[in-house]
Backbone as JSON Lines, residues from 0, in Angstrom:
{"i":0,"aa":"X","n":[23.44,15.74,15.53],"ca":[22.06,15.32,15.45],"c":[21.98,13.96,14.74]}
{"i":1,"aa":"X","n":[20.96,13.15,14.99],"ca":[20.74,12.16,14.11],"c":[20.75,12.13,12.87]}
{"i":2,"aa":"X","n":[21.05,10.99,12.18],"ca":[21.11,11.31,10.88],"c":[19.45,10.1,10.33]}
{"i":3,"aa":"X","n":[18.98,10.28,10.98],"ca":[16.62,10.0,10.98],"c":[16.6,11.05,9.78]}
{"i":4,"aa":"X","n":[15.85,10.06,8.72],"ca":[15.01,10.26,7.79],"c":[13.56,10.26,7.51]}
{"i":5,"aa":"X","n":[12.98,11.01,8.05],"ca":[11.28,10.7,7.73],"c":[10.95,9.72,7.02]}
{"i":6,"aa":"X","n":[9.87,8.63,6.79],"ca":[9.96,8.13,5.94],"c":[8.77,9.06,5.12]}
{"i":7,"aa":"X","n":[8.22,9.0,4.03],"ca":[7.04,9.88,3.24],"c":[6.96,8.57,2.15]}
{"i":8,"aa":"X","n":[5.61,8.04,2.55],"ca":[4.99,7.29,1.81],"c":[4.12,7.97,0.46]}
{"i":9,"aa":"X","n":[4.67,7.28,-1.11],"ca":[4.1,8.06,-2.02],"c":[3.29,7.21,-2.07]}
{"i":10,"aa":"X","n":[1.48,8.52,-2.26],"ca":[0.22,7.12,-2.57],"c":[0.27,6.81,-3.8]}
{"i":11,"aa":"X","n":[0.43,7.61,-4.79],"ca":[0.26,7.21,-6.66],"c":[0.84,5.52,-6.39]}
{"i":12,"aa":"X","n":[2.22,5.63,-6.4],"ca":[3.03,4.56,-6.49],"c":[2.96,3.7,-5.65]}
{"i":13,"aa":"X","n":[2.53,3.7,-4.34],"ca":[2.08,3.09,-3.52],"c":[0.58,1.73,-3.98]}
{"i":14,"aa":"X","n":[-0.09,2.69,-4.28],"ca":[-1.45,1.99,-4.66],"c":[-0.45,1.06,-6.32]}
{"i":15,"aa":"X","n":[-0.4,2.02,-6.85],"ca":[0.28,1.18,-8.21],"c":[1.11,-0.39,-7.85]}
{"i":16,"aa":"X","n":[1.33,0.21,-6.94],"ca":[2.69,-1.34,-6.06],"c":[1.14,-2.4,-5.69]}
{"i":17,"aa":"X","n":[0.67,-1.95,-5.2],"ca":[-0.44,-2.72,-4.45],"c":[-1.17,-3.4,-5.49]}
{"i":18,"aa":"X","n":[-1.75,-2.93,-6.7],"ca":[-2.3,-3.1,-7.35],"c":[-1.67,-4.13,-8.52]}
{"i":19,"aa":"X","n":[-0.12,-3.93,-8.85],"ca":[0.14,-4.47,-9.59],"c":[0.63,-6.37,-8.86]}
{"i":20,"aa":"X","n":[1.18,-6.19,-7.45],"ca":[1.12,-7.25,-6.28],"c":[0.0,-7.95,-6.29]}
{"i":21,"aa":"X","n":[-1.18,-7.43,-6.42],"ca":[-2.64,-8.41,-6.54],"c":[-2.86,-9.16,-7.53]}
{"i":22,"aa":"X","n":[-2.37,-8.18,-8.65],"ca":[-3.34,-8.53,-10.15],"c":[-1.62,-10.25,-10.12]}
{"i":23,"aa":"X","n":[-0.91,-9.98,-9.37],"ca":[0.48,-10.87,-10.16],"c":[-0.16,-12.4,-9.61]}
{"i":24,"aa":"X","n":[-0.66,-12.14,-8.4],"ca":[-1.5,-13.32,-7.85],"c":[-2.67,-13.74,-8.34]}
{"i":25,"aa":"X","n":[-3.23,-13.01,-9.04],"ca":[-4.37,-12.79,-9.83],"c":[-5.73,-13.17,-9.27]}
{"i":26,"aa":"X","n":[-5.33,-11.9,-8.11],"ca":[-6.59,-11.46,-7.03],"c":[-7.41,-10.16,-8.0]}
{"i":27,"aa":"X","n":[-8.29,-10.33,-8.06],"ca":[-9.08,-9.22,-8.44],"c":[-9.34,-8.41,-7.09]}
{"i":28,"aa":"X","n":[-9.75,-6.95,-7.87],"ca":[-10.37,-5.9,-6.48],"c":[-11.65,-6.91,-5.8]}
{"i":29,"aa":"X","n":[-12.36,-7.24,-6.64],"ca":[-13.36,-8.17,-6.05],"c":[-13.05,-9.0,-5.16]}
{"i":30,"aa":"X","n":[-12.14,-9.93,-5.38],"ca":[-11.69,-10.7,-4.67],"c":[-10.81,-10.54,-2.84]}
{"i":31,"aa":"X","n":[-10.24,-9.35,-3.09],"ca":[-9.6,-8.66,-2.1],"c":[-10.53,-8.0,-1.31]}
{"i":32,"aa":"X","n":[-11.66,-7.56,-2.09],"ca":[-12.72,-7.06,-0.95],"c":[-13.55,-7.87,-0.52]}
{"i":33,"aa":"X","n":[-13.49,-9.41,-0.5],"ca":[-14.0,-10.61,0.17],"c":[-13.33,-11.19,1.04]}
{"i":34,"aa":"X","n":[-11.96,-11.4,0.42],"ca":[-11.01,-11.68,1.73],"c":[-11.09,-10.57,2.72]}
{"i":35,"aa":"X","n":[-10.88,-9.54,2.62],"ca":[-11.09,-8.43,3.69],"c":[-11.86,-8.02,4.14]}
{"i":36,"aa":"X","n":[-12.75,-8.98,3.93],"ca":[-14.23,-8.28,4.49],"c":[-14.31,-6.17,4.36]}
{"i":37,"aa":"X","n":[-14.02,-6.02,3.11],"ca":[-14.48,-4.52,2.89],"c":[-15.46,-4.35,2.11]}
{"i":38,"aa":"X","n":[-16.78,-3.6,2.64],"ca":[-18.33,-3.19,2.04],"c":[-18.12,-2.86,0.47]}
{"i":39,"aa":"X","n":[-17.24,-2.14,-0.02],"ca":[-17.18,-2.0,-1.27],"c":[-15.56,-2.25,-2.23]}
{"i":40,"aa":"X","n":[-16.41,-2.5,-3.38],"ca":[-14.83,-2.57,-4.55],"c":[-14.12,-1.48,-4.59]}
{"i":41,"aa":"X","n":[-14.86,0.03,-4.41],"ca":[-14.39,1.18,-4.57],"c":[-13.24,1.12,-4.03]}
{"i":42,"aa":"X","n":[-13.27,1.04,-2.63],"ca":[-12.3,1.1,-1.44],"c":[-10.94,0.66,-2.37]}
{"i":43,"aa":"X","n":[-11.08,-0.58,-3.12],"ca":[-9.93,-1.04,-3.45],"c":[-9.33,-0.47,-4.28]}
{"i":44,"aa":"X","n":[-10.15,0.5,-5.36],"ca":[-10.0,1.01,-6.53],"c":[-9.48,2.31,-5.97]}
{"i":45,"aa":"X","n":[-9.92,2.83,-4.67],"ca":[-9.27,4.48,-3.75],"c":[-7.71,3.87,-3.86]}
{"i":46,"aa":"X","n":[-7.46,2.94,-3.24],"ca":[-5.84,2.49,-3.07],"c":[-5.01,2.38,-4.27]}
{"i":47,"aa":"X","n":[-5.6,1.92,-5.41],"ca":[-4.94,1.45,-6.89],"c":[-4.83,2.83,-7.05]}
{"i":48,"aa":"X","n":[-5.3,4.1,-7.11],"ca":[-5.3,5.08,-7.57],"c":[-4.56,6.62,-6.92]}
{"i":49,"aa":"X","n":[-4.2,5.86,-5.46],"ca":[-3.41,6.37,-4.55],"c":[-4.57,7.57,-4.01]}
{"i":50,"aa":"X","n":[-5.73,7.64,-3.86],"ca":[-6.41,8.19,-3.14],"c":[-6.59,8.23,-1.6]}
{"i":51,"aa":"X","n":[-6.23,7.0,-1.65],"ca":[-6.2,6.21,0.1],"c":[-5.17,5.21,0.07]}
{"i":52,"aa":"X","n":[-5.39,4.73,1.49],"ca":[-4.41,3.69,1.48],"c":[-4.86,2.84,2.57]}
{"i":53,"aa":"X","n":[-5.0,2.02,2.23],"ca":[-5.42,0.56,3.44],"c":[-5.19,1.09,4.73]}
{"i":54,"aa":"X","n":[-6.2,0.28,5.74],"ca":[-5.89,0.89,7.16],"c":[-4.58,-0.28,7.89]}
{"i":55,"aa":"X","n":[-3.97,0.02,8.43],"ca":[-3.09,-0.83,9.39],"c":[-3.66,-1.55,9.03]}
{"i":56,"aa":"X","n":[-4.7,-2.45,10.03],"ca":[-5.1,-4.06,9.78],"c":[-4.97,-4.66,8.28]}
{"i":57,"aa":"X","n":[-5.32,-3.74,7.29],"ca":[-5.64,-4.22,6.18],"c":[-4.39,-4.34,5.59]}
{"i":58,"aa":"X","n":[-3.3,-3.67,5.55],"ca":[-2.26,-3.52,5.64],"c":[-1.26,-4.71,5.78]}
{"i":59,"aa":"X","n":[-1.6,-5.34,7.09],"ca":[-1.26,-6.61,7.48],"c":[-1.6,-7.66,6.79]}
{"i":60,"aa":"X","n":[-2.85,-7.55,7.13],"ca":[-3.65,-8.37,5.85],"c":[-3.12,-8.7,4.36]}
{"i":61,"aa":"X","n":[-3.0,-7.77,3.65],"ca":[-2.43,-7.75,2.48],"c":[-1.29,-8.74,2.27]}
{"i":62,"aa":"X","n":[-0.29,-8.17,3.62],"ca":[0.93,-8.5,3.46],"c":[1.21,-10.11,3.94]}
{"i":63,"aa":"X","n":[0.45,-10.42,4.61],"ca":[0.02,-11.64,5.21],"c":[-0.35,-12.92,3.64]}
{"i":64,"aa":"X","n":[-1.07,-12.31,2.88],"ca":[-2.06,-12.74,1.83],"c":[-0.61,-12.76,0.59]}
{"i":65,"aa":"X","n":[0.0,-12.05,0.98],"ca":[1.13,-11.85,-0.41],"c":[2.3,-12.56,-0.04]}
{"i":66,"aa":"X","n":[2.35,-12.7,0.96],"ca":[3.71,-13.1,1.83],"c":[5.08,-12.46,1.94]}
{"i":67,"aa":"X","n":[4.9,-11.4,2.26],"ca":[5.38,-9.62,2.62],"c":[5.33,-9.27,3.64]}
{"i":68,"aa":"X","n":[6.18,-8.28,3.73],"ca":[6.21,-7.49,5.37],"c":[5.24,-6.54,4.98]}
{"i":69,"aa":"X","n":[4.63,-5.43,5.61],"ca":[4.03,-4.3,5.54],"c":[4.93,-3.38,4.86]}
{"i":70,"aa":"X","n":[6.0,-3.09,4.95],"ca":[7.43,-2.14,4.59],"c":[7.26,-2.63,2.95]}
{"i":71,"aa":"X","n":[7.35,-3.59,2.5],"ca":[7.11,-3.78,1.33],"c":[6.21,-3.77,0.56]}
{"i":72,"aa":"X","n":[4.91,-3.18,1.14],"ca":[3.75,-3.03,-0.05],"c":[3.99,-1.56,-0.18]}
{"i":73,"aa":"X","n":[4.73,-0.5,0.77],"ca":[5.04,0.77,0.42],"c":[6.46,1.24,-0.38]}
{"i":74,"aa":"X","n":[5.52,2.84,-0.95],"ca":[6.87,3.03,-2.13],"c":[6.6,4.6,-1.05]}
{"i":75,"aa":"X","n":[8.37,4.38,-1.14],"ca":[8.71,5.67,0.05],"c":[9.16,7.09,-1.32]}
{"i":76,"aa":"X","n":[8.68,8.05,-1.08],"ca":[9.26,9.4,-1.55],"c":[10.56,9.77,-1.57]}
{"i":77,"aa":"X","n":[11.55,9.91,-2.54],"ca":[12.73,10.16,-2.32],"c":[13.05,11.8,-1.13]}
{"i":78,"aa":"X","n":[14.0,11.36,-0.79],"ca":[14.09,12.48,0.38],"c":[14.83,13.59,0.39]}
{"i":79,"aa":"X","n":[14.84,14.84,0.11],"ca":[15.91,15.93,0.08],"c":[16.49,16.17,1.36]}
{"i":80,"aa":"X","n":[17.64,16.29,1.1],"ca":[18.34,16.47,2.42],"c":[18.55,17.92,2.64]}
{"i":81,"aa":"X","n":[18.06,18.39,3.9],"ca":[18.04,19.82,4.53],"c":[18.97,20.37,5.31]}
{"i":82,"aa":"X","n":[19.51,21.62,4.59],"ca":[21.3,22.15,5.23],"c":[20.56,22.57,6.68]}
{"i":83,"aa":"X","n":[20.82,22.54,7.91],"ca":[20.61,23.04,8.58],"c":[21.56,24.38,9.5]}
């Protein structure tokens, strides 16, 4: 069988990655929800807190704005390996 690893995106650490990537540029949530045209700050504050997580586009966006791939604004879950 293949030796394919799921990937499992963690949100805590995920948003934490995201969040700490903004503040280094010293984008505020405010600021990120102007460039992105998103209705509220919350939205940004769901992601810092790993509640949510950016949609694809925004995603791009980000990574576009940081000068990053998409693969790099995520923090992957370490993986247990299953005896089959």
């Amino acid at each position: 069988m293949h030796n394919f690893q799921f990937p499992v995106i963690d949100l805590r650490r995920t948003g934490e990655h995201l969040r700490d990537m903004l503040r280094e540029r010293n984008l505020s949530p405010k600021e990120v929800q102007q460039i992105l045209r998103i209705g509220s700050t919350q939205t940004i504050y769901d992601w810092y807190k790993g509640r949510t997580l950016p949609s694809l586009d925004n995603m791009v966006a980000i990574g576009r704005l940081l000068g990053c791939s998409v693969e790099e604004l995520l923090v992957f879950q370490a993986v247990e390996e299953k005896g089959e």
